[in-house]
GUZA-239425 format. One line per field, with one value per residue (C-alpha): chain; x, y, z; residue number from 1. Coordinates in steps of 0.1 Angstrom, whole numbers, plus 5000, padded with zeros to 4 digits. Layout:
mol [A, ...]
X [X, ...]
Y [Y, ...]
Z [Z, ...]
seq [NUM, ...]
END
This chain:
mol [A, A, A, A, A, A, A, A, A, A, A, A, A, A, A, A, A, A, A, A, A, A, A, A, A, A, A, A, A, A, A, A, A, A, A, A, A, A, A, A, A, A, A, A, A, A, A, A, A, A, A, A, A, A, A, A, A, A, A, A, A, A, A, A, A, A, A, A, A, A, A, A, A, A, A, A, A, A, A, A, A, A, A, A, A, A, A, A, A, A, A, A, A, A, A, A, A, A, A, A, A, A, A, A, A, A, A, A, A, A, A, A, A, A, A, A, A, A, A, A, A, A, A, A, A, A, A, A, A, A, A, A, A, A, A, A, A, A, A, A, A, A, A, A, A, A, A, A, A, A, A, A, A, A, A, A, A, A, A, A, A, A, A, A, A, A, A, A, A, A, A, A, A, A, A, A, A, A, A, A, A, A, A, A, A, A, A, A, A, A, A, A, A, A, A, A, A, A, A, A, A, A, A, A, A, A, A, A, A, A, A, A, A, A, A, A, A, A, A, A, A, A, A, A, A, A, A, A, A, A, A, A, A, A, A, A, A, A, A, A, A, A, A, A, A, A, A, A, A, A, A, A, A, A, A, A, A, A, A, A, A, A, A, A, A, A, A, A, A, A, A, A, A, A, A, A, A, A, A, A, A, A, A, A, A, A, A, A, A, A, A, A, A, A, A, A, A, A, A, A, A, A, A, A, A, A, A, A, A, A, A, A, A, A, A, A, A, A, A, A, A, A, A, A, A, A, A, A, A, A, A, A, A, A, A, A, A, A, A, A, A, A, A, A, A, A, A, A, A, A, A, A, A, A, A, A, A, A, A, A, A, A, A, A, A, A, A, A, A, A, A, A, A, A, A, A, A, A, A, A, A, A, A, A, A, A, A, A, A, A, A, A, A, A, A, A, A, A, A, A, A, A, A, A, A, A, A, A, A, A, A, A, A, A, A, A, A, A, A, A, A, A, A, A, A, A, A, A, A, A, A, A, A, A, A, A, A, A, A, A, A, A, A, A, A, A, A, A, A, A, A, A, A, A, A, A, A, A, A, A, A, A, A, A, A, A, A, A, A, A, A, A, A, A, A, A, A, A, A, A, A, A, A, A, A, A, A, A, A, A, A, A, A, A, A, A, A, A, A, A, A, A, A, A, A, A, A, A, A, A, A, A, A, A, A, A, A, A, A, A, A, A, A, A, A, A, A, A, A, A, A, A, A, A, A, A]
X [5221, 5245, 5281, 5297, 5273, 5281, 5315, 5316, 5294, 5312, 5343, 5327, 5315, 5353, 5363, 5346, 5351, 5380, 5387, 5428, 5436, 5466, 5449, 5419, 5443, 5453, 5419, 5408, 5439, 5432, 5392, 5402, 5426, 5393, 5369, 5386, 5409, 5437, 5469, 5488, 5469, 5483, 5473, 5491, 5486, 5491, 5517, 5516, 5535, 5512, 5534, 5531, 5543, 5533, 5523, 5506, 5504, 5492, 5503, 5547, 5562, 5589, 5617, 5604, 5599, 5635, 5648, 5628, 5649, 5633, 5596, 5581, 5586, 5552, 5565, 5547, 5514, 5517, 5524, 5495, 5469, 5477, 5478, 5446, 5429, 5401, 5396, 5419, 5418, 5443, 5451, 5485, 5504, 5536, 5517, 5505, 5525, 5534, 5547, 5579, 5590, 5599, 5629, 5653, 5637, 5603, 5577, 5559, 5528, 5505, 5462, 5458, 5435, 5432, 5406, 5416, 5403, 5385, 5377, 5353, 5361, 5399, 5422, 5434, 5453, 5448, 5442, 5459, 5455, 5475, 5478, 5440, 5441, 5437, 5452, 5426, 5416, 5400, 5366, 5339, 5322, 5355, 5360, 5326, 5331, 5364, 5351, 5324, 5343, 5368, 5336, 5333, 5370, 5369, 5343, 5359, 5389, 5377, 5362, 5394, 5414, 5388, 5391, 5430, 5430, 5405, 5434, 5460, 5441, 5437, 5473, 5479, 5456, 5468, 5505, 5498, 5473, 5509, 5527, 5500, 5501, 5539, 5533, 5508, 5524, 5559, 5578, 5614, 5610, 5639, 5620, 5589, 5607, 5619, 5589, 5580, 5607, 5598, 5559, 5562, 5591, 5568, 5538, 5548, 5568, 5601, 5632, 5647, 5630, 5648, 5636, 5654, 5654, 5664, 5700, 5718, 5690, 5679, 5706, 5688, 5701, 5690, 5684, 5669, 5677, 5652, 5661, 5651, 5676, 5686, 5698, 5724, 5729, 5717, 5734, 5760, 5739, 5725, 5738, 5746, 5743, 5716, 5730, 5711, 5700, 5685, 5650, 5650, 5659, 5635, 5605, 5619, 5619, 5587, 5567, 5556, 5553, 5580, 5583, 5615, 5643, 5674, 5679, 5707, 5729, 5764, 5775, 5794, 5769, 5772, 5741, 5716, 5693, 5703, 5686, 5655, 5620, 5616, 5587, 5598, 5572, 5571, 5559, 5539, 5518, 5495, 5520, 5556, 5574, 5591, 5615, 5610, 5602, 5619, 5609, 5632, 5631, 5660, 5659, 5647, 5614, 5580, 5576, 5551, 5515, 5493, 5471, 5508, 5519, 5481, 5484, 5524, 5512, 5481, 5502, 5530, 5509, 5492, 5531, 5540, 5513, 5520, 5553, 5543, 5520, 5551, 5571, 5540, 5538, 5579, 5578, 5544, 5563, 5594, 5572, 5562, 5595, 5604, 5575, 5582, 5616, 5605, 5579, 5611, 5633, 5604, 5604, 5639, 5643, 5610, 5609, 5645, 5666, 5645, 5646, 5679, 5683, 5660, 5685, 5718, 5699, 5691, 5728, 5744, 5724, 5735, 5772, 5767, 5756, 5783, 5807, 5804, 5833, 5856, 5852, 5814, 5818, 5844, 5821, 5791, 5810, 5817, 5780, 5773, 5798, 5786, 5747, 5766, 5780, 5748, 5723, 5752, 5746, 5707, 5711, 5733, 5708, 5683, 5704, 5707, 5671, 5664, 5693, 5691, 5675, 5657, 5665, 5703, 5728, 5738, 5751, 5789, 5772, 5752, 5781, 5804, 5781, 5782, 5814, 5811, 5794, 5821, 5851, 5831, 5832, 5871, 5879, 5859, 5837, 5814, 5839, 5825, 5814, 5811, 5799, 5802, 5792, 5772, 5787, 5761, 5750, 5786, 5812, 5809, 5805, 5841, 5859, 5835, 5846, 5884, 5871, 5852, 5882, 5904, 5877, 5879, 5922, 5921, 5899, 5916, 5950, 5935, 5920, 5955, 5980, 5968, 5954, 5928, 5904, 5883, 5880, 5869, 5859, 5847, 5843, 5842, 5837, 5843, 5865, 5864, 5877, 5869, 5884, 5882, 5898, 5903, 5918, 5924, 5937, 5960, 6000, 6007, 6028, 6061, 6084, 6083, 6050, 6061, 6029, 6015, 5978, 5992, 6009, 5976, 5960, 5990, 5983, 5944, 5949, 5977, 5956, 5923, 5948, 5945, 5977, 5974, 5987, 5998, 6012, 6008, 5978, 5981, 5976, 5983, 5974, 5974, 5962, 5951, 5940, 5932, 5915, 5912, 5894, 5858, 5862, 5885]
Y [8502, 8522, 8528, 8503, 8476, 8498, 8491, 8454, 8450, 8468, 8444, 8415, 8426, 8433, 8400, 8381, 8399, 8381, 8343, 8345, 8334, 8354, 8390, 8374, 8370, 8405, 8421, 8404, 8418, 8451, 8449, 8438, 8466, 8486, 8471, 8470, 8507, 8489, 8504, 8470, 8438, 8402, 8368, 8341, 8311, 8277, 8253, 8219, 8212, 8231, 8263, 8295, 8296, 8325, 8361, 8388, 8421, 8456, 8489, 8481, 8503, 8489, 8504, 8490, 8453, 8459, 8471, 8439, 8415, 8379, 8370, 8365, 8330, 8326, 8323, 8340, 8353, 8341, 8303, 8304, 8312, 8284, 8263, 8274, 8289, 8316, 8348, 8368, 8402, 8426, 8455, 8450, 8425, 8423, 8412, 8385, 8353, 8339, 8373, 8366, 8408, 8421, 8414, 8447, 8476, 8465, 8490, 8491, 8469, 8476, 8466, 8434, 8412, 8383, 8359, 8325, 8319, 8282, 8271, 8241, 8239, 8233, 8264, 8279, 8311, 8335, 8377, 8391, 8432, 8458, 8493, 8508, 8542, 8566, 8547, 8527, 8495, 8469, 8471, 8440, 8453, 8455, 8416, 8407, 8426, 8408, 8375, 8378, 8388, 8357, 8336, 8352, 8351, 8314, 8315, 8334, 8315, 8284, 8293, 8309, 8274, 8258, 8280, 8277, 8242, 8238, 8256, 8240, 8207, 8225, 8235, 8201, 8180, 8210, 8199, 8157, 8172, 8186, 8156, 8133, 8160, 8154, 8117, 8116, 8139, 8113, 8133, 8119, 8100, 8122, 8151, 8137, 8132, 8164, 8177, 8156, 8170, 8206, 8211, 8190, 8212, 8244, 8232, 8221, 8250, 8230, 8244, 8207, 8180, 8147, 8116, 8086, 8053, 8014, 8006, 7979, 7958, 7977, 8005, 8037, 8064, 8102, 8105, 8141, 8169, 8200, 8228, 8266, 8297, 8305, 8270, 8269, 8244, 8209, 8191, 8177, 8158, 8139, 8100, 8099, 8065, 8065, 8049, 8016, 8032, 8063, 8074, 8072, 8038, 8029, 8042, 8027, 7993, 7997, 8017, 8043, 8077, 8089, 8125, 8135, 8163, 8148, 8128, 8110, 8120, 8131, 8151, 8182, 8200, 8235, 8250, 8225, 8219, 8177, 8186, 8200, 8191, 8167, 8147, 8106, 8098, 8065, 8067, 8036, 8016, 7986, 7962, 7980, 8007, 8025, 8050, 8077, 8113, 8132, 8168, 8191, 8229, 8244, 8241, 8266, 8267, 8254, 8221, 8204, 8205, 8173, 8187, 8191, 8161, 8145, 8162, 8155, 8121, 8119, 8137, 8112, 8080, 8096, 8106, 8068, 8056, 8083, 8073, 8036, 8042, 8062, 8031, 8008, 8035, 8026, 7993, 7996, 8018, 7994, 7964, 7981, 7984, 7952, 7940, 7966, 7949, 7915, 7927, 7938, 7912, 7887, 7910, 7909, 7872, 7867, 7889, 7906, 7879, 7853, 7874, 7877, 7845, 7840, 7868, 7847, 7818, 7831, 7852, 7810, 7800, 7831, 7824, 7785, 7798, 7787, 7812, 7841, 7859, 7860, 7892, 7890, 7856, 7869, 7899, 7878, 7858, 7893, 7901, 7867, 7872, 7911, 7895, 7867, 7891, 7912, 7885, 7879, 7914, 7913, 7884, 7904, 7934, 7908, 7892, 7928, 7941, 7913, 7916, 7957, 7971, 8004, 8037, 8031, 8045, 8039, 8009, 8001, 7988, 8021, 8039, 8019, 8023, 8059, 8063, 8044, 8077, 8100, 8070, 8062, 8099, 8097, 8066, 8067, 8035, 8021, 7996, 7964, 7961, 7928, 7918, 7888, 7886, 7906, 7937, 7961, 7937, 7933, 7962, 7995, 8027, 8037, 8010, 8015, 8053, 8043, 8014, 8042, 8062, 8036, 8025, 8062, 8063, 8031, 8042, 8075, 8056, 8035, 8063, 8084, 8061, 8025, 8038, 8009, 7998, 7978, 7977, 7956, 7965, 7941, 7938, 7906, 7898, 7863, 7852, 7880, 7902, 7928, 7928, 7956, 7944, 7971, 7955, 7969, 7955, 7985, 7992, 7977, 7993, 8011, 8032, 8046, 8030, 8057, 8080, 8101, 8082, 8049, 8062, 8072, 8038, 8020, 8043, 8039, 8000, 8001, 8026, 7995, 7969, 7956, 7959, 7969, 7954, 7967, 7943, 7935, 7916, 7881, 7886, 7925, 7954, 7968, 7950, 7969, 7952, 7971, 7949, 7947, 7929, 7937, 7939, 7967]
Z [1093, 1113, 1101, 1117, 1102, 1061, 1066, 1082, 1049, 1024, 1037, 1032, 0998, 0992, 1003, 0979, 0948, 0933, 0930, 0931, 0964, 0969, 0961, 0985, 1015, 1009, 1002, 1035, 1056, 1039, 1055, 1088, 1092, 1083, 1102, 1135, 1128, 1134, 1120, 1114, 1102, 1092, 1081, 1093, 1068, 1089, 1067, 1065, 1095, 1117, 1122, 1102, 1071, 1056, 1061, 1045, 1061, 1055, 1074, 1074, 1051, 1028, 1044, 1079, 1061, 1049, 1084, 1104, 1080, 1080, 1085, 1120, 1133, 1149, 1183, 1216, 1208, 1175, 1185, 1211, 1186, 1168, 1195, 1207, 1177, 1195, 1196, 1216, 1227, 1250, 1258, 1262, 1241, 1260, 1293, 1278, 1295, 1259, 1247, 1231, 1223, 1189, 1168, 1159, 1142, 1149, 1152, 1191, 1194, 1224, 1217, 1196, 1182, 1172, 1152, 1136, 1105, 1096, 1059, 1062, 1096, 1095, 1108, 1078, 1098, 1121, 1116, 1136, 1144, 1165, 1176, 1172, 1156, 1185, 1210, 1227, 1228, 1206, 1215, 1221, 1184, 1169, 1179, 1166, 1137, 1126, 1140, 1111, 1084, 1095, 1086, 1055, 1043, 1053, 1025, 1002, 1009, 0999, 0968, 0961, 0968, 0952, 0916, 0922, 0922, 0891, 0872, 0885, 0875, 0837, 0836, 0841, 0820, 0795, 0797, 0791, 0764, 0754, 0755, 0736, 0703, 0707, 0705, 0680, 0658, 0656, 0681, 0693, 0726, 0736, 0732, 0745, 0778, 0777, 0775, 0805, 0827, 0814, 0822, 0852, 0869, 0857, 0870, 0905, 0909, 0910, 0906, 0893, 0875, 0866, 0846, 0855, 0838, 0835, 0815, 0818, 0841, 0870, 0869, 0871, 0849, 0846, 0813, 0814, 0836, 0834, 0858, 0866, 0846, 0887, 0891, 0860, 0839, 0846, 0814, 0843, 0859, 0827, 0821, 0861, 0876, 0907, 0937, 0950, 0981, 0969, 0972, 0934, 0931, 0960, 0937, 0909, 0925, 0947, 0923, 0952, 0957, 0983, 0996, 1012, 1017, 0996, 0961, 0979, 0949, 0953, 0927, 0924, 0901, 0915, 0927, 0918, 0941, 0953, 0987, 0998, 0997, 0972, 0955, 0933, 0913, 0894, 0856, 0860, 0844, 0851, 0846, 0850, 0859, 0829, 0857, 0877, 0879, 0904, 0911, 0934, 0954, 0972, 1008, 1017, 0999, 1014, 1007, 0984, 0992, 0990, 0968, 0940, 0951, 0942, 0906, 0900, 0906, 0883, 0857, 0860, 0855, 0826, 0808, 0816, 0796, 0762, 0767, 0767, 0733, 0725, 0722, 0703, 0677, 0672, 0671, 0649, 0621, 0625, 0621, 0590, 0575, 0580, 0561, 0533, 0529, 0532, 0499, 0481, 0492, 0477, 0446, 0439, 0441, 0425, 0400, 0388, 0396, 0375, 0342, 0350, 0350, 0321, 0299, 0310, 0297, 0263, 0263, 0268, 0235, 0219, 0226, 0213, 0176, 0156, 0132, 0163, 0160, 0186, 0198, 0199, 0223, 0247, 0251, 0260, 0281, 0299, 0302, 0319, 0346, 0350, 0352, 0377, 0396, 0397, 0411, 0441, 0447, 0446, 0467, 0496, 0492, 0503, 0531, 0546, 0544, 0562, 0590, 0588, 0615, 0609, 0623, 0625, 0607, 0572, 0568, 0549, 0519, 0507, 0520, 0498, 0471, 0473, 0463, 0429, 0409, 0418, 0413, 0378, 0369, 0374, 0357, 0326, 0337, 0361, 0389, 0401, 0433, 0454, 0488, 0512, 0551, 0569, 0560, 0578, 0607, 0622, 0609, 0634, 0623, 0634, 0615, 0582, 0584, 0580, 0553, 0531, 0535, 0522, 0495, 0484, 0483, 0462, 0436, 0433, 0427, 0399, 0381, 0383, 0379, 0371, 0334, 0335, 0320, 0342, 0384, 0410, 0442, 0469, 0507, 0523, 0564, 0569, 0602, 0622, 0597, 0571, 0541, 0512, 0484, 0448, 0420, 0383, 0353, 0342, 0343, 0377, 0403, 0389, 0407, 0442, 0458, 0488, 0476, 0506, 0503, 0505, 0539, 0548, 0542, 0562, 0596, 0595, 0594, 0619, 0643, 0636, 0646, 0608, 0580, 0544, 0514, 0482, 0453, 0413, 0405, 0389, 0351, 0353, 0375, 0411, 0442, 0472, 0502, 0530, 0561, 0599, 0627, 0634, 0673, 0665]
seq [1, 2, 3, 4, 5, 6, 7, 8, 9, 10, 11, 12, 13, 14, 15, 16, 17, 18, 19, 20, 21, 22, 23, 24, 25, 26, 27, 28, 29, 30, 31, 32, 33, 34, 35, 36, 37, 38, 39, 40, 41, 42, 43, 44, 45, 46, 47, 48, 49, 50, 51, 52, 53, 54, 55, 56, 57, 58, 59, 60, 61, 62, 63, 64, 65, 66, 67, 68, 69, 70, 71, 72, 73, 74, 75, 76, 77, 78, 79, 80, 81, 82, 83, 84, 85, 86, 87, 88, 89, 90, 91, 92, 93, 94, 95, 96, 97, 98, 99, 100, 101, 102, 103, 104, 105, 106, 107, 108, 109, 110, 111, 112, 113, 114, 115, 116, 117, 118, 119, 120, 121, 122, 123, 124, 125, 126, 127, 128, 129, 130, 131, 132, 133, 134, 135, 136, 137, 138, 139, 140, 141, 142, 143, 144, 145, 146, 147, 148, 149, 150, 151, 152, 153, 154, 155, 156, 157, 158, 159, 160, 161, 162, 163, 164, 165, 166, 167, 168, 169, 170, 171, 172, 173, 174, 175, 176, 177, 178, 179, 180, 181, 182, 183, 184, 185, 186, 187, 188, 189, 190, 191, 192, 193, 194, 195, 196, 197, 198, 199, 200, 201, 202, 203, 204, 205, 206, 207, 208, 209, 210, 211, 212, 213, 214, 215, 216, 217, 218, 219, 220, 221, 222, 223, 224, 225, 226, 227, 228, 229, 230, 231, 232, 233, 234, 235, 236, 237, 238, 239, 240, 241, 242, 243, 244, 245, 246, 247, 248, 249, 250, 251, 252, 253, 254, 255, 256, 257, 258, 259, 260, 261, 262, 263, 264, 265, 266, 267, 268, 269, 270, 271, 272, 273, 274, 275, 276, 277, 278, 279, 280, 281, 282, 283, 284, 285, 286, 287, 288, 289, 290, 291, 292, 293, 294, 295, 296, 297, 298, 299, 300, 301, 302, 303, 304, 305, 306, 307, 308, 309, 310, 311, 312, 313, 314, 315, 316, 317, 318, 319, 320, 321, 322, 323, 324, 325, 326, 327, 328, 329, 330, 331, 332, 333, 334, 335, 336, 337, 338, 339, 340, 341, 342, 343, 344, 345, 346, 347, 348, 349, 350, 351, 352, 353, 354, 355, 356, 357, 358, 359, 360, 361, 362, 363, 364, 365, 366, 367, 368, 369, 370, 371, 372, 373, 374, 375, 376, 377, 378, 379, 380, 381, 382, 383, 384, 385, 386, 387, 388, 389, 390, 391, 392, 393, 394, 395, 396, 397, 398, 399, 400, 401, 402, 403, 404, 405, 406, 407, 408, 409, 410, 411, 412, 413, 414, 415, 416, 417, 418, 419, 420, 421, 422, 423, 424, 425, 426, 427, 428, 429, 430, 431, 432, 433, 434, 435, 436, 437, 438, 439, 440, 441, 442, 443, 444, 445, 446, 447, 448, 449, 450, 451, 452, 453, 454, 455, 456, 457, 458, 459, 460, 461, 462, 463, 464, 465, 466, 467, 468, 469, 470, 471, 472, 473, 474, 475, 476, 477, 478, 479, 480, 481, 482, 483, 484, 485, 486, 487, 488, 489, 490, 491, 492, 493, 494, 495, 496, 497, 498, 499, 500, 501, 502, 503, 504, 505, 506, 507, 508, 509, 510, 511, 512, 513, 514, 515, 516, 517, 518, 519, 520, 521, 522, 523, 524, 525, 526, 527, 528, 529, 530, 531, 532, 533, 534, 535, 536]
END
């Protein structure tokens, strides 16, 4: 083995040592430039749409890359390779009837050569070499030489692709693996989606992702905006309406893939990235289309490949269908709490509000036993109305843990309730509480905020000024109205009523389109009534 033949080998050997396909394209430049003693080598990786796309080259210093400005456009010699992708060897490059010159600040090119390079038969790129140390020409060996370490490259090149896209598969199956444990372990469906938006932006090498679904019938909406820390904040662009004639709302409505170079979205969100090459993925299943997955670069990035698009789109079918046992695993554990109340609802009435019935019973015979004194009698006729009044509350606490649903927000009737320890610590007793209506099912948490408010004024007057001894509270919605009712049995209303809370109490009706009332009670006391219309 002569030389020659130790280094074409010793290049190959180099070739293949590594499976990361950009460090192979660069190992592979590197050997050509050896093989051939050329002093500037380059690969020019064909792109999608047939033209160069991208280069890597070895023997331009820095400063020189810096000087040249942008990358070579693949015109002249470059262009003809690819049009006709053999070997081609001269002496000098600008005679060549394609030769297109040099851009400023290029270095002189005379000799060339260059070899295309095929991976499983399709042109993957073309080497190309100039300026042979010395001065002369590339030689017949030096073209045989590089045209067989183009075979091996297009080896090397495909195991290289081939190991790249066996991680890139990983990384993904790895990200829904991701978004299952989120599920499984109870996650939000916010943050699920979220998550989405996140490892699918990462993975495809997006710079924005955005999840867009159904409100309101077929209006898409984005619901979750994901983007990259150099294209700012994305937060703008979440709860934006999608125009009918968008490519989004053409996936959403077709449930197909579409590939194109703008969302169709105007919106003055600074520099995010509405335009460019862009991938719309449905998040489908076998029987609907749950929204969309849009995934975004700036324009002037490469587009996506077919092999991202291929997994972006696996990736998205398999997210639609977590996300779908996302939503059976709510309606499973909401399932389950309405059964849970429909056991204590069937507890309560069975159980509690029979021996309660059972103790007013025996408290009636009691009362009937002749030579009671009459204290004792007016105090069991006290206990019977409290046990009355008790079993119309058990009997409301039914209604709503029936009518309730779960995961909303606390309701006006535990947030009236609240305030009876505190109120009882002030006056010296327990108040009675009341209910009537659907007080949770139709009062809004806006109006019950004023109501608890009020609630909390009323009992504060009675414990300061009303020197009572007993209260009733109760809330009633009947008509179209709530009504909050807080009566007391102590000194009634003397003096100026013109008391800074009271003041308070009129505004927050007036601002809910309601009116307050404040007056003696029939047979002694206060009477506050504070109400206003639901649709407020």
């Amino acid at each position: 083995m002569d030389e020659s033949d130790r280094a074409l080998f010793t290049a190959m050997v180099s070739v293949a040592a590594g499976l990361e396909l950009g460090s192979t394209l660069e190992r592979i430049v590197r050997a050509a430039a050896s093989v051939a003693d050329a002093r500037y080598a380059v690969m020019g990786v064909i792109g999608a749409s047939g033209n160069v796309s991208e280069f890597i080259q070895v023997g331009f210093d820095d400063a020189t890359v810096e000087a040249i400005g942008s990358l070579p456009q693949g015109l002249g010699v470059l262009a003809h390779m690819v049009a006709q992708p053999v070997a081609l060897r001269l002496d000098d490059l600008g005679a060549h009837p394609t030769s297109y010159g040099f851009p400023p600040h290029h270095p002189p090119m005379h000799t060339f050569l260059g070899v295309p390079v095929r991976v499983r038969g399709e042109l993957f790129g073309n080497l190309y070499l100039t300026e042979k140390n010395g001065g002369e020409p590339f030689t017949e060996d030096d073209e045989e030489a590089v045209v067989a370490l183009a075979a091996a490259a297009g080896v090397a090149i495909g195991n290289a692709r081939l190991y790249e896209r066996t991680r890139g598969r990983e990384r993904w199956q790895r990200a829904v693996t991701e978004i299952d444990t989120a599920v499984l372990s109870g996650a939000d469906a916010g943050d699920v989606l979220q998550l989405v938006a996140a490892r699918s932006r990462r993975l495809a090498d997006a710079d924005l992702a955005l999840i867009c679904l159904p409100h309101a019938g077929d209006l898409l909406v984005i619901e979750i905006a994901e983007s990259s820390v150099e294209s700012g904040d994305s937060r703008p662009l979440m709860g934006l309406s999608i125009p009918a004639d968008s490519i989004l709302s053409e996936v959403y409505s077709t449930g197909h893939v579409r590939v194109g170079t703008s969302l169709g979205i105007a919106a003055d969100v600074g520099d995010l990235p509405l335009e460019g090459p862009v991938i719309v993925l449905p998040l489908r299943t076998p029987d609907r289309v749950l929204g969309a997955l849009a995934l975004v670069r700036r324009v002037a990035r490469p587009p996506f490949t077919a092999e991202a698009l291929e997994l972006a789109e696996g990736f998205a079918t398999q997210a639609a269908v977590t996300l779908v046992l996302a939503e059976t695993r709510i309606e499973r554990e909401r399932l389950a709490v309405f059964e849970d109340r429909d056991r204590i609802g069937r507890d309560l009435h069975d159980l509690v509000i029979q021996r309660l019935f059972a103790t007013g019973v025996h408290l009636q015979s009691v009362a009937k036993v002749e030579g009671l004194p009459t204290e004792v009698s007016e105090r069991i006729e006290e206990v019977l109305d409290d046990l009355d009044a008790t079993v119309k509350e058990i009997r409301h606490t039914i209604f709503a843990l029936h009518n309730a649903e779960p995961g909303l927000t606390v309701g006006l009737r535990s947030r009236v309730l609240d305030e009876i320890p505190a109120a009882s610590a002030a006056l010296g007793f327990t108040p009675s509480v009341t209910f009537a209506g659907a007080v949770d099912a139709l009062v809004s948490e806006d109006l019950a905020d004023h109501l608890v408010a009020a609630l909390r004024e009323g009992l504060t007057n009675a414990a300061r000024h009303a020197n009572s001894s007993r209260v009733w509270v109760s809330v009633v919605v009947a008509d179209g109205v709530v009504a909050l009712t807080v009566d007391d049995n102590g000194r009634g209303i003397e003096g100026d009523l013109h008391r800074s809370g009271l003041a308070n109490l009129d505004a927050r009706a007036r601002h809910m389109h309601g009116e307050f009332l404040v007056d003696n009670r029939t047979g002694g006391g206060t009477r506050v009534v504070w109400q206003a219309p639901i649709e407020s």
